[in-house]
C-alpha positions as a Python dict, from the first residue, in 0.01 Angstrom:
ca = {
    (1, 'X'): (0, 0, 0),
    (2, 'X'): (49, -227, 337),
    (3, 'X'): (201, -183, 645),
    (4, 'X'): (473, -498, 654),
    (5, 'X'): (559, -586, 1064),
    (6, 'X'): (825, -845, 1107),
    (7, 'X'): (727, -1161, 1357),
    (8, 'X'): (756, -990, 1696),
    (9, 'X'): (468, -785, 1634),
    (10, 'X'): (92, -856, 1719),
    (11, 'X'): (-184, -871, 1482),
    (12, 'X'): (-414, -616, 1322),
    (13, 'X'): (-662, -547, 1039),
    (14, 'X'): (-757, -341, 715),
    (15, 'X'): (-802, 41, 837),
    (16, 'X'): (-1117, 259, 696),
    (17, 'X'): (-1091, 470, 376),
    (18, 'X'): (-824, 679, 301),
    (19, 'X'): (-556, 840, 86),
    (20, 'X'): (-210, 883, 68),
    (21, 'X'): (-44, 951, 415),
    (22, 'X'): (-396, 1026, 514),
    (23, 'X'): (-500, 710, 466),
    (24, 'X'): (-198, 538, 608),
    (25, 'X'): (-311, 742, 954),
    (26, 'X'): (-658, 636, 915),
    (27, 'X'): (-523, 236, 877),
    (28, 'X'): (-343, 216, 1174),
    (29, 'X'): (-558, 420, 1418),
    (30, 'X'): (-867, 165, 1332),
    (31, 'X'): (-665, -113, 1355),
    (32, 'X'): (-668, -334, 1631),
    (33, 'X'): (-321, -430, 1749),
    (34, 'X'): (-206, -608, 2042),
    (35, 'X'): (-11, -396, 2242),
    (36, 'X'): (366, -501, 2310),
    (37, 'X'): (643, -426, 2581),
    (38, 'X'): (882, -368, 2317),
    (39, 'X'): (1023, 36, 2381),
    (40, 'X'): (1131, 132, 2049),
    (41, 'X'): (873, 44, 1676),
    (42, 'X'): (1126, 124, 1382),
    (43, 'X'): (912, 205, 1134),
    (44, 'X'): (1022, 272, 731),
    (45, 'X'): (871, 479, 496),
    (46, 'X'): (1018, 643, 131),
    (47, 'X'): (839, 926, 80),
    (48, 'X'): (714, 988, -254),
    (49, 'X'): (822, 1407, -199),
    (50, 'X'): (1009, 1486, 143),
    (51, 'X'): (933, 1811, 260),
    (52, 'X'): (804, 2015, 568),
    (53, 'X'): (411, 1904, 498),
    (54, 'X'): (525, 1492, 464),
    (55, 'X'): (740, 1539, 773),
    (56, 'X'): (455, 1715, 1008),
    (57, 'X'): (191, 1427, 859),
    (58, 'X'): (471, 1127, 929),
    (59, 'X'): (485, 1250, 1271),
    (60, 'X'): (175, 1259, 1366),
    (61, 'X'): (144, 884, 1225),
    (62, 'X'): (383, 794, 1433),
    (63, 'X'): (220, 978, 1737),
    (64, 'X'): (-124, 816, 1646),
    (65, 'X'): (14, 437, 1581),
    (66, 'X'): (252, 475, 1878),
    (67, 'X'): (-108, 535, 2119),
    (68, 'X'): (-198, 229, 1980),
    (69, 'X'): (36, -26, 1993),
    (70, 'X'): (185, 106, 2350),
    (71, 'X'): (490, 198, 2237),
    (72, 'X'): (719, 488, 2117),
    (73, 'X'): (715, 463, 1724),
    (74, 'X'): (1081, 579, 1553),
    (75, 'X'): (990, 668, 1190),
    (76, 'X'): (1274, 631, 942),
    (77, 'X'): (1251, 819, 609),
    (78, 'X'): (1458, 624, 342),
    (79, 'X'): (1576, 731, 27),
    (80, 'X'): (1469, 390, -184),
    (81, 'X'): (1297, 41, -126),
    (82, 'X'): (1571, -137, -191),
    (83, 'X'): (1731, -12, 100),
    (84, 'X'): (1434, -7, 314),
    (85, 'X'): (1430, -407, 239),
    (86, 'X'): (1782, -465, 385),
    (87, 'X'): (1696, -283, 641),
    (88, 'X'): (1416, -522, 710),
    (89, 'X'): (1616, -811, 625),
    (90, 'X'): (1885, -686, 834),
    (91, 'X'): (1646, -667, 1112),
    (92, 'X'): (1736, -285, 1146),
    (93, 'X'): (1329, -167, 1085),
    (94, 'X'): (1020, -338, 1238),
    (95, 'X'): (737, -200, 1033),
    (96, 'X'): (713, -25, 725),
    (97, 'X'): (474, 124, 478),
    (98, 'X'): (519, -47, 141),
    (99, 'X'): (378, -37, -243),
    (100, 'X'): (186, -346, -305),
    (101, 'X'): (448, -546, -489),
    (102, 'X'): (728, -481, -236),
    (103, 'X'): (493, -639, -6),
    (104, 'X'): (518, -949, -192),
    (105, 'X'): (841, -966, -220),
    (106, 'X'): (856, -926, 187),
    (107, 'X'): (647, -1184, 218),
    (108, 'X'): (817, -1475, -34),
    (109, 'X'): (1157, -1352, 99),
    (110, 'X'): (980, -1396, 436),
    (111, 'X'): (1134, -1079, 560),
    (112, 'X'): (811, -953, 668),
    (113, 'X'): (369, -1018, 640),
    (114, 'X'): (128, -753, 508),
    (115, 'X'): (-58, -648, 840),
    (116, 'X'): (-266, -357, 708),
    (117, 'X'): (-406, -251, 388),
    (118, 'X'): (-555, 71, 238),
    (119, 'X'): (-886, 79, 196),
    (120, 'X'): (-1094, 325, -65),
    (121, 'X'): (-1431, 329, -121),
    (122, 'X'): (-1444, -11, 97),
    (123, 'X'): (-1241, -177, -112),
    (124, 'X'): (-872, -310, -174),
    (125, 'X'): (-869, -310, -515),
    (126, 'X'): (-771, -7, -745),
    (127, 'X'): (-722, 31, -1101),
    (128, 'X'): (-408, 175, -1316),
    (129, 'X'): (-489, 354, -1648),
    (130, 'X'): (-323, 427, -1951),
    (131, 'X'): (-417, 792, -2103),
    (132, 'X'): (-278, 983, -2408),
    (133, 'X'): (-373, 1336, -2528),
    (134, 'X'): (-693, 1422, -2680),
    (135, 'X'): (-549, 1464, -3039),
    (136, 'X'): (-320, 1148, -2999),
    (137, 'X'): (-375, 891, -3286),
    (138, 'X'): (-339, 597, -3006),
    (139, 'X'): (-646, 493, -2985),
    (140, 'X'): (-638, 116, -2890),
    (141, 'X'): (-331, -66, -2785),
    (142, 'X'): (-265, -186, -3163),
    (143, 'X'): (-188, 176, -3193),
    (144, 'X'): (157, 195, -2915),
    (145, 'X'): (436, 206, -3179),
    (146, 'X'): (787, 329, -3026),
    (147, 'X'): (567, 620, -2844),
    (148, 'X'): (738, 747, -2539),
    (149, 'X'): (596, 703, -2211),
    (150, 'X'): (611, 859, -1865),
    (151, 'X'): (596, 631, -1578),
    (152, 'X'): (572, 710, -1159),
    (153, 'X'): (880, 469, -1073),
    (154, 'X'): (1040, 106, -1157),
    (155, 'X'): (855, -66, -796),
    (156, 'X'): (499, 158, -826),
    (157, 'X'): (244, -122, -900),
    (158, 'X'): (8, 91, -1057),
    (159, 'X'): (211, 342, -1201),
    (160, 'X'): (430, 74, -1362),
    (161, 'X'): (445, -290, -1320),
    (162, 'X'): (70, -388, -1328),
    (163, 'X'): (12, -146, -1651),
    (164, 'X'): (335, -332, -1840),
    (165, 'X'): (225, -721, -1647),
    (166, 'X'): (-95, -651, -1846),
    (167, 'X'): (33, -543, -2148),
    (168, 'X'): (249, -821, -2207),
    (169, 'X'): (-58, -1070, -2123),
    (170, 'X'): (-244, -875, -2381),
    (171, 'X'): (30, -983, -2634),
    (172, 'X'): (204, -646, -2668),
    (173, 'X'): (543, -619, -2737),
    (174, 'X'): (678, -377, -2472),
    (175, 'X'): (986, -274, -2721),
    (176, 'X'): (769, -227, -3017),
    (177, 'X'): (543, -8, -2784),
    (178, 'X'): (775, 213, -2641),
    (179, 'X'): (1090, 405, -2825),
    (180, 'X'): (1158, 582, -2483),
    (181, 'X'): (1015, 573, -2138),
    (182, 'X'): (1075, 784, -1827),
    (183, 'X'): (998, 775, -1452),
    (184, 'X'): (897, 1122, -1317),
    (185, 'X'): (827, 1010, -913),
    (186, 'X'): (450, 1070, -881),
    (187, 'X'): (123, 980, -990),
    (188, 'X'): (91, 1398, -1004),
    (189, 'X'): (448, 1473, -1177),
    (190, 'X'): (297, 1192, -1469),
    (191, 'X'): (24, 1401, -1532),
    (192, 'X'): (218, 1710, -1564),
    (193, 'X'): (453, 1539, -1780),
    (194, 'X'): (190, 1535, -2069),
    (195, 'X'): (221, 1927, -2114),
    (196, 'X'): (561, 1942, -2068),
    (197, 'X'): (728, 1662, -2263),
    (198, 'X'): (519, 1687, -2549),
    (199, 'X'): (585, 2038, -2600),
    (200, 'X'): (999, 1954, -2706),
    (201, 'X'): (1090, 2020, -3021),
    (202, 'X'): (1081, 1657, -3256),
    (203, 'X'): (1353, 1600, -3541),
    (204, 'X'): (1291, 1367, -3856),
    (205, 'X'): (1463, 1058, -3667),
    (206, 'X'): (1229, 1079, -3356),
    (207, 'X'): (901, 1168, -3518),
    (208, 'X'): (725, 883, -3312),
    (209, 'X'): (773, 1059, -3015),
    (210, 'X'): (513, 1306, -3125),
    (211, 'X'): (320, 1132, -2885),
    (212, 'X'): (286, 1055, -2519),
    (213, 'X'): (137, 795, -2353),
    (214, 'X'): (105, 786, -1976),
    (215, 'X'): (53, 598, -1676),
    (216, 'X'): (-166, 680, -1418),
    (217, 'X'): (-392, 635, -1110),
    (218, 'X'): (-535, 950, -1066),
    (219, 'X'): (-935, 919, -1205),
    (220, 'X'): (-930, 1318, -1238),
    (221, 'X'): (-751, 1309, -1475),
    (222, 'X'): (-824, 1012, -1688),
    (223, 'X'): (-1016, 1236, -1917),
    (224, 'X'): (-878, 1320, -2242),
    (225, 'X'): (-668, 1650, -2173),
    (226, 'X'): (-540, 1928, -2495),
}
């Protein structure tokens, strides 16, 4: 994830370790930003699950980032990224808190410039993972024919794009591989798809979707599970 200002803001760098919203809190309290006279940072964000907990954490983000730019931080929840991009575009946000390939995009649509990124375990990198059920018969990626697949959501980097970008550079044939895919939201809700999708019923015509293969970031639970 990065923290996308448009032009009017000062500069800052990489925060210490951290997860999730967490982290994000942990980025831009180390940070060092020069503070502005501007009144008002509109900053985006699409939570992954809005509820009670993500509101009281996004708040206090706001509160700590606010400190430290000099300002009064507005936080605007948004339903997709799509729209949080027009918003930027539109010049209707100033900040916001992006997955790694919407970043991009801000940056060659120069609509915004990465200005902080997570750290964990002092580094910048992470890894995606595929992972199918201990008594799957995929066992190599020869083995992906027309399974079905459970993905976080069509812009998560590692719960989608980077997994399929290195698929096809491995030479596999993403419609061969898959007979049906899905996007559940979360890193989380993909791991709980495994017990729950592979539990309905199969008929003769879908008998390759007696197995599941799934992406995820989560190390926990990159172990074989029955």
């Amino acid at each position: 994830m990065a923290v996308s200002f448009r032009g009017r803001w000062g500069r800052n760098r990489a925060g210490r370790e951290g997860d999730g919203l967490h982290g994000l809190t942990q980025a831009t309290v180390a940070s060092k930003v020069r503070r502005v006279r501007f009144p008002i940072l509109r900053f985006g964000v699409v939570p992954v699950v809005d509820g009670p907990t993500f509101r009281a954490d996004l708040s206090r983000v706001c509160r700590a980032l606010g400190y430290y730019l000099g300002t009064t931080v507005e936080c605007r929840p948004l339903p997709t990224y799509a729209k949080l991009v027009t918003l930027l575009s539109q010049g209707q946000l100033d900040a916001a808190w992006v997955p790694p390939v919407v970043a991009m995009d801000c940056g060659a649509m120069r609509i915004a410039r990465p200005r902080i990124a997570m750290v964990r375990q002092r580094e910048t990198a992470y890894h995606a993972v595929l992972f199918t059920l201990q008594d799957s018969p995929i066992r190599s990626l020869a083995d992906l024919q027309k399974v079905r697949a459970a993905w976080v959501s069509p812009d998560s980097a590692s719960g989608y794009l980077v997994p399929l970008a290195s698929l096809r550079a491995r030479g596999v044939s993403l419609s061969k591989a898959f007979a049906d895919q899905i996007f559940v939201g979360t890193h989380e809700a993909v791991a709980r798809a495994v017990r729950v999708l592979v539990g309905i019923p199969m008929t003769a015509p879908n008998q390759f979707f007696r197995t599941l293969l799934v992406s995820t970031v989560t190390v926990e639970v990159i172990a074989p599970t029955t």
